[in-house]
C-alpha positions, 0 to 999 in steps of 0.5 A, spaced: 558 466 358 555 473 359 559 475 353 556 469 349 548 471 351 550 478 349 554 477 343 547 472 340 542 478 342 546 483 339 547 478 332 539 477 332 535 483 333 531 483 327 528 477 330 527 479 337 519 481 339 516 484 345 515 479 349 510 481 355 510 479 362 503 477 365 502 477 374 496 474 378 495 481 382 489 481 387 485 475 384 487 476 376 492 477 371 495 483 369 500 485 364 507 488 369 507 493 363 500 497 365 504 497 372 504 504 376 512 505 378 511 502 385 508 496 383 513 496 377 518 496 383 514 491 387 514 486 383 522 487 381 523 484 388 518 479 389 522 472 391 521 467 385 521 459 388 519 452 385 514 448 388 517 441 390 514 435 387 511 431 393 
């Protein structure tokens, strides 16, 4: 499977774009981009979940 992800992105570069990546920080969103290093660490190690439907 990994071998198959890797193989599709290398075949289509051309077409691949910067994608970027949006966080609700303190009240608003902010791009992780425009994080300092320890922020940018911070936010690697958040605990991502799905809500259930009630």
């Amino acid at each position: 499977m990994q071998t198959q992800t890797t193989e599709a992105l290398l075949q289509h570069t051309e077409k691949r774009t910067k994608c970027l990546v949006y966080t609700r920080v303190m009240g608003y969103h902010r791009p992780v981009e425009s994080f300092n290093i320890g922020k940018k660490g911070e936010h690697k190690q958040r605990t991502h979940f799905r809500e259930c439907k009630s």
